[in-house]
FINU-323697 format. One record per residue (C-alpha): chain; x, y, z; residue number from 1. Coordinates in steps of 0.2 Angstrom, whole numbers, m for minus. Layout:
residues N
 mol     X     Y     Z seq
   A     X     Y     Z NUM
...
end
This chain:
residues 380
 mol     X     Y     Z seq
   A    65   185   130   1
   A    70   186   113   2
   A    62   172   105   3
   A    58   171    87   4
   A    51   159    74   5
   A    54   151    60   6
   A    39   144    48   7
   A    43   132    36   8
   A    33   135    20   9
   A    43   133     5  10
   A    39   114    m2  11
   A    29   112   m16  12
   A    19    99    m8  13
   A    21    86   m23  14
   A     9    73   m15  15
   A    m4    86   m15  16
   A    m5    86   m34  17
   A    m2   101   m45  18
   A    m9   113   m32  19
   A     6   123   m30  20
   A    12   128   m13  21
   A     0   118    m3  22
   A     4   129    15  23
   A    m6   142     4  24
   A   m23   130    m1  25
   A   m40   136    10  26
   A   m42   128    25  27
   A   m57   133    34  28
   A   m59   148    28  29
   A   m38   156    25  30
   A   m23   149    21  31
   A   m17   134    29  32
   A    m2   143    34  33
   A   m11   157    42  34
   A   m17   146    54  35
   A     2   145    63  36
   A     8   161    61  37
   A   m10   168    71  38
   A    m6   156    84  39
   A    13   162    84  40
   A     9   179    84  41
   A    m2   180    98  42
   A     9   173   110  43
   A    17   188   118  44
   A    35   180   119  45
   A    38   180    99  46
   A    47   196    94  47
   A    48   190    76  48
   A    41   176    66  49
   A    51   174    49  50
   A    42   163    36  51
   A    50   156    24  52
   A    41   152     6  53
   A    46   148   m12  54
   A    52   163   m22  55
   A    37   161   m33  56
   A    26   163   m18  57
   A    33   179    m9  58
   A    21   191   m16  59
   A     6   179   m10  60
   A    12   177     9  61
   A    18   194    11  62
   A     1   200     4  63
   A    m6   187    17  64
   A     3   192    32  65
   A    m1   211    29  66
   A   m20   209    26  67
   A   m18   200    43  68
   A   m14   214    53  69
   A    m4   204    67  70
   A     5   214    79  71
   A    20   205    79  72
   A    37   209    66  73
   A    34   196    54  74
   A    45   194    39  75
   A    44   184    25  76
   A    58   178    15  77
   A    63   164    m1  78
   A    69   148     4  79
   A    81   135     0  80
   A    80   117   m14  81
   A    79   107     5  82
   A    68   113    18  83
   A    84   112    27  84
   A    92   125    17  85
   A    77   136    19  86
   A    77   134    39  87
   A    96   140    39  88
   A    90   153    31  89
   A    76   159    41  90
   A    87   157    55  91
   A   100   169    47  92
   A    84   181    45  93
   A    81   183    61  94
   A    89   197    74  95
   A   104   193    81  96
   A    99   199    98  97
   A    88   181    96  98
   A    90   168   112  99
   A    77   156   108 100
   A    69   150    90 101
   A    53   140    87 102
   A    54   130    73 103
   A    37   125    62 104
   A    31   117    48 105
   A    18   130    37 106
   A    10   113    32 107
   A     6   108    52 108
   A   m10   120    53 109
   A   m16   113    72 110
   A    m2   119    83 111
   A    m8   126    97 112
   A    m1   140   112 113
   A    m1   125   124 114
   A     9   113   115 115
   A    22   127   110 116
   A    23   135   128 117
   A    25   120   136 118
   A    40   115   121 119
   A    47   133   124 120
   A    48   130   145 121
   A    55   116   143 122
   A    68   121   130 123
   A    73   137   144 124
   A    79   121   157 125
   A    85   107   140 126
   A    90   121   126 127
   A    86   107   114 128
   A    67   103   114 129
   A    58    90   100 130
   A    39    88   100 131
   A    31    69    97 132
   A    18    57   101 133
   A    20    38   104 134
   A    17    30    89 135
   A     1    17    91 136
   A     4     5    79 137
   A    16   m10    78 138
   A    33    m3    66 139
   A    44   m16    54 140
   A    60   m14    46 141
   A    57   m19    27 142
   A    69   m22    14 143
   A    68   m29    m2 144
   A    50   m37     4 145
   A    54   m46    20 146
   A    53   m39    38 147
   A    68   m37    45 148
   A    66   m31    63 149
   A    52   m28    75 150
   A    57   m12    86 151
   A    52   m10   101 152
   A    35     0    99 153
   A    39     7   119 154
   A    52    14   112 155
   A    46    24    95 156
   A    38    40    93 157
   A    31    52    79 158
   A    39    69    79 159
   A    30    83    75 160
   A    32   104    76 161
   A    38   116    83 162
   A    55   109    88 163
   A    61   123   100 164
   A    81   127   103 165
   A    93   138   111 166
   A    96   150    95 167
   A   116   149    98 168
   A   114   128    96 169
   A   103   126    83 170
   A   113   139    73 171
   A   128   129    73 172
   A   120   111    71 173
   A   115   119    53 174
   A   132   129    50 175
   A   139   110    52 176
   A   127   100    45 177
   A   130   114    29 178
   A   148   111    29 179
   A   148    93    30 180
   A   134    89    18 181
   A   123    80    32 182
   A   104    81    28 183
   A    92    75    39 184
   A    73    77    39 185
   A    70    87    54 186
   A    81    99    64 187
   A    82    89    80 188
   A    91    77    71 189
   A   104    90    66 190
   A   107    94    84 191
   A   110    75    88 192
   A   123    76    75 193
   A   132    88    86 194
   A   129    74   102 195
   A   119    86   111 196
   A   106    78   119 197
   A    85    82   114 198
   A    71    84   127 199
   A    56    78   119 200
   A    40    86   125 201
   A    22    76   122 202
   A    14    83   107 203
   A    m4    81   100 204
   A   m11    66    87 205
   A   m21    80    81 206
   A    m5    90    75 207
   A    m3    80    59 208
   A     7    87    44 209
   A    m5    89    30 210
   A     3    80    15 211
   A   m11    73     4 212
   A   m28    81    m1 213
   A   m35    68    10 214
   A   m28    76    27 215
   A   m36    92    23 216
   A   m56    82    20 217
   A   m66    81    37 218
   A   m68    61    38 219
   A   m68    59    57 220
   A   m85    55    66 221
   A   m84    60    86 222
   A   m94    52    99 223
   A   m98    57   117 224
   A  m101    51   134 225
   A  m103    58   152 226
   A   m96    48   168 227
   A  m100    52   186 228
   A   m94    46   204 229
   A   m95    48   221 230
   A   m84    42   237 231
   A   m86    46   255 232
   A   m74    54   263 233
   A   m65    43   277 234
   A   m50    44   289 235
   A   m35    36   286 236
   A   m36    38   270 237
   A   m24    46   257 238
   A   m33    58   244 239
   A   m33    55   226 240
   A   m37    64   213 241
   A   m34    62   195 242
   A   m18    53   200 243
   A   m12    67   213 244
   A   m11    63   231 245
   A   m16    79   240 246
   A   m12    86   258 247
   A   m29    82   267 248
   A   m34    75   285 249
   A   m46    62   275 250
   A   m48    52   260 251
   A   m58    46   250 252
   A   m66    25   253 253
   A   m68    14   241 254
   A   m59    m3   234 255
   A   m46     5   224 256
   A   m39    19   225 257
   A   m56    29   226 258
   A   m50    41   214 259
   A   m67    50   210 260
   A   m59    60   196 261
   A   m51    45   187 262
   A   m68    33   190 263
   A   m78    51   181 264
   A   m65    50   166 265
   A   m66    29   164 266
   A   m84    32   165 267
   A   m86    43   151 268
   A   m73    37   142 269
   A   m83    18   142 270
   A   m99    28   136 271
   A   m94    35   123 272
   A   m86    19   116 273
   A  m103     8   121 274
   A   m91    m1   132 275
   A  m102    m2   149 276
   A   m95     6   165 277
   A   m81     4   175 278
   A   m94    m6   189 279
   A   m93   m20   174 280
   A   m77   m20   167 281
   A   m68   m18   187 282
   A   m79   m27   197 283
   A   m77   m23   215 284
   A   m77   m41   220 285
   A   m62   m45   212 286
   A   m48   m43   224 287
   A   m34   m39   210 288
   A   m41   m23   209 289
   A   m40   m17   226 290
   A   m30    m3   231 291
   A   m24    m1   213 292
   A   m21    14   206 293
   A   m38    20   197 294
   A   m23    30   184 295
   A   m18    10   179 296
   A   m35     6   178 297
   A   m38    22   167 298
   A   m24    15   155 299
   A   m31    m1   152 300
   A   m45    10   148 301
   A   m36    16   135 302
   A   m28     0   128 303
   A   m48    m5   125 304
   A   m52    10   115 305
   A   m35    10   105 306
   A   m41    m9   102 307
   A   m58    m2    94 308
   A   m48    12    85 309
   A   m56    27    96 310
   A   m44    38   102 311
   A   m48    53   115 312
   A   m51    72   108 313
   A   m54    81   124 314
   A   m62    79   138 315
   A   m70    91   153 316
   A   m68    87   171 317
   A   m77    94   186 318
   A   m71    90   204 319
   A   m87    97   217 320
   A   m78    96   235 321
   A   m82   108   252 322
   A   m65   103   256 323
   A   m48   105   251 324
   A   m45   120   238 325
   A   m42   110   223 326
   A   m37   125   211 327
   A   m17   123   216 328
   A   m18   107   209 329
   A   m27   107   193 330
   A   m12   109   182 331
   A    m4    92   192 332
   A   m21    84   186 333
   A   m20    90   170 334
   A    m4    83   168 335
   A    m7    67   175 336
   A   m21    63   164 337
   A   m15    68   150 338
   A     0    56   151 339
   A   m11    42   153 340
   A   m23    49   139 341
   A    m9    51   127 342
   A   m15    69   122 343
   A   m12    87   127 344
   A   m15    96   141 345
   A   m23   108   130 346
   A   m37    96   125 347
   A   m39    94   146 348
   A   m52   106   156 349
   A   m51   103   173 350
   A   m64   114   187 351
   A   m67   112   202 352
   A   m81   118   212 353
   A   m93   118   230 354
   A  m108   116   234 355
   A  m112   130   243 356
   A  m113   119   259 357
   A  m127   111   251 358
   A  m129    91   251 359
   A  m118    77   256 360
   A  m103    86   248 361
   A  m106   103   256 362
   A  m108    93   273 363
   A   m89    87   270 364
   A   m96    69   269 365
   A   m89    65   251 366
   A   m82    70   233 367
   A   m90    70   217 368
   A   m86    71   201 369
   A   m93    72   181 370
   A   m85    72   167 371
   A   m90    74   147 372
   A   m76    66   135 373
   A   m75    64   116 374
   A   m69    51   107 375
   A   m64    53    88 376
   A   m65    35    73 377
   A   m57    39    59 378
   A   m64    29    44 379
   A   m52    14    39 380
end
């Protein structure tokens, strides 16, 4: 589909101390860089990945990249003063037969497929595609000592890599960013220039940019927990499930919305944090809580564990049902959950199983649900 890549790798990483190109220092056993490009490479749409270093470095990454043994046309070439500059020209170094272009930071070693095939689909409908993550903490406007302005925090996110573009478009935001001296500190920005518009597409709090030696020192601690729930099935009732309302002739009872899937995340979720159950902190007595969506009570969920500084690393769901086929709809729950979770779907496992006509579930009389979640502190 002609798509190719562009790896940023050329800083010199100055905040890294005198370490010299810092996309190059070990990081769990190769080159940080090397992390990207393997993750490029296996993904059978690239037809070329340029990476693009410091001139002083071309024997190193080109002696990287072929001990490697990757399948995929990789080429490596010297960069620019400006990242900028070096991204025009890994965009000139690529085939002219090119549609699409990824664009990456070497020093962003945690990208995964998922977060660049769901930037890439998105960019085949939007041709202009960023990645982010909300920001979760409160942002001022500061000059000379005083705060000037509180944004909106609703309103602010983090961008991150790849940033995904129609090759045609993000050619000629940098021809004309180059021609009138503009500079900006990511590429999306050069195609807002332009007034084309920038999809952005959730990203991954785990897809930071390593800038200190700090980002590259293990210092998170993870915890664990396991939830499970049960509802019987009853008529005139929608079904629920991890937010999704599926086609069935019954639902599921309970006070809310009986969404088994969500009550199995809240639960795990709470026990990883020491935070009780979801019987305690949504008490089925309390009338504000029926019929609401268990996906809100999830997100106040949330709002507790961004309060205690946890934030969710992955979590595995399992749905046990006679009745209805529940794979058509994983990816909807995957996606639904993952909104509300703030991380990607990539960091989600959803499956769903029967009981082999075994039990209240086999009998059709309910759904249940477990789920095991992670939660990750980092260290004030």
């Amino acid at each position: 589909m002609g798509v190719g890549v562009v790896i940023a790798a050329a800083g010199s990483g100055q905040r890294m101390g005198d370490q010299g190109n810092k996309t190059l220092l070990n990081l769990r056993g190769k080159p940080m860089v090397l992390h990207s490009i393997e993750v490029f490479a296996a993904l059978p749409r690239i037809q070329e990945i340029v990476v693009v270093t410091r001139r002083a470095d071309l024997g190193s990454v080109q002696r990287l990249v072929s001990e490697a043994k990757l399948s995929t046309a990789i080429s490596v070439i010297a960069g620019g003063k400006e990242r900028q500059d070096s991204v025009r020209y890994g965009l000139e170094a690529l085939p002219a037969k090119t549609k699409w272009v990824i664009i990456h930071d070497g020093a962003r070693p945690y990208i995964t497929s998922e977060i660049t095939l769901a930037a890439l689909e998105a960019c085949y409908r939007y041709k202009a595609v960023g990645v982010a993550v909300p920001v979760k903490d409160t942002i001022k406007v500061v000059r000379d000592g005083l705060i000037r302005e509180t944004p909106q925090r609703s309103e602010l996110w983090m961008m991150q890599t790849p940033q995904v573009f129609s090759y045609p478009i993000i050619v000629r935001a940098h021809q004309h960013a180059h021609r009138k001296g503009f500079k900006a500190t990511d590429d999306c920005a050069l195609v807002e220039a332009l007034g084309i518009p920038v999809h952005i597409v959730l990203g991954d709090y785990a897809n930071i940019k390593v800038t200190t030696p700090e980002d590259l020192t293990e210092r998170k601690s993870y915890l664990v927990g396991f939830g499970y729930d049960v509802h019987r099935l009853a008529d005139n009732r929608p079904l629920i499930l991890a937010g999704i309302e599926i086609p069935f002739e019954r639902g599921l009872e309970g006070h809310s919305d009986a969404d088994v899937a969500a009550h199995a995340v809240m639960d795990a979720l709470l026990g990883a944090a020491g935070l009780g159950d979801i019987g305690e902190m949504f008490p089925d007595t309390d009338p504000q809580y029926k019929g609401i969506s268990s996906l809100k009570l999830l997100a106040k969920v949330c709002a507790f564990l961004d309060h205690e500084q946890l934030f969710v690393n992955n979590l595995d769901l399992t749905i046990m049902a006679e009745k209805p086929k529940l794979a058509p709809w994983k990816n909807k729950m995957r996606t639904s959950l993952a909104r509300v979770l703030g991380i990607s779907e990539a960091r989600i496992n959803i499956k769903a199983t029967t009981t082999e006509g075994l039990g209240f579930v086999g009998k059709g009389e309910g759904i249940a649900a477990q789920a095991a979640a992670s939660l990750v502190r980092s260290p004030d």
